[in-house]
N, C-alpha and C positions, 0 to 999 in steps of 0.2 A: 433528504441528504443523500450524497451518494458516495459510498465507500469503493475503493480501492480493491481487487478480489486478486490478481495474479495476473503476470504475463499469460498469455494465451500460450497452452502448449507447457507449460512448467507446472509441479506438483505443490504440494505446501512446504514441502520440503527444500525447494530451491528457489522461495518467494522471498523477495526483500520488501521492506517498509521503504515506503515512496521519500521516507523523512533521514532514510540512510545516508551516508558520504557517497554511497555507489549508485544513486538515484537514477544518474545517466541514463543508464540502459534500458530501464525501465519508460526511460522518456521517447525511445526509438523504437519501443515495443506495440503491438496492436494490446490492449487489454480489455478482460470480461470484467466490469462494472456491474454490482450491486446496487439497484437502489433500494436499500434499507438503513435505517437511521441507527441503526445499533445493532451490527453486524455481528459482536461478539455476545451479545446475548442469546441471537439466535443457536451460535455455535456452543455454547455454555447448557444452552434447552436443549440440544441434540444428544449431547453429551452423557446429560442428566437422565434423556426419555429412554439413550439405549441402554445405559447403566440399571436404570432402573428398574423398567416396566418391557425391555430389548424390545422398544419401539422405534423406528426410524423416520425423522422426520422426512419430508418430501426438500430436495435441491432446491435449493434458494433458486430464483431467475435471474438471468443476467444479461445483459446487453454486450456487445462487442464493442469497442470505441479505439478510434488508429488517433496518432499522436499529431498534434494541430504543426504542423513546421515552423509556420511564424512565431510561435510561443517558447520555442526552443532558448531566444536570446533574452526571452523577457526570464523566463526558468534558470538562466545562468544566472542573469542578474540578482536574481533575490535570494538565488542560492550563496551569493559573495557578500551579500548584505548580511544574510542568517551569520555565516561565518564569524566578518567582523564584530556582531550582535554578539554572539557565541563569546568569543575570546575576552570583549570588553566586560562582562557581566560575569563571567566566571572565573578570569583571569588565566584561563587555559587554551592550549590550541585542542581543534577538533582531533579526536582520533583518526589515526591514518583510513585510506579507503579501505575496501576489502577489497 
């Protein structure tokens, strides 16, 4: 599986979830890709090793990946779907973007 790590060049601090209203930009972005199937464990064991033991684990490896342009209109699309899916099931509108 491969997780989602950050715009290239952005901190954790200024990372959005790919599942945000602002996903956009993120889709225009080059991004460092993780392949690890449970990314937040790693992050939880690092956590733990320096709390604990002030051990540091070694940087995850990551890969660079730039964003496919043809997938652009297929990504609108099921982001309008998610929406209507959204509203019909919860009876609410999505919260505004950021």
């Amino acid at each position: 599986m491969t997780t989602a790590v950050a715009p290239c060049g952005l901190t954790d601090v200024g990372c959005k979830s790919l599942t945000e209203p602002a996903h956009e930009e993120l889709l225009d972005a080059d991004l460092d890709l993780v392949d690890e199937s449970y990314l937040p464990a790693i992050g939880a064991a690092g956590m733990c090793g320096a709390t604990v033991a002030d051990v540091t684990l070694p940087e995850v490896t990551s890969r660079r990946v730039s964003p496919r342009p043809e997938w652009v209109a297929i990504n609108d699309d099921r982001w309008d779907a998610f929406r209507v899916s959204w509203t019909a099931a919860t009876g609410r509108e999505l919260l505004p973007e950021i």
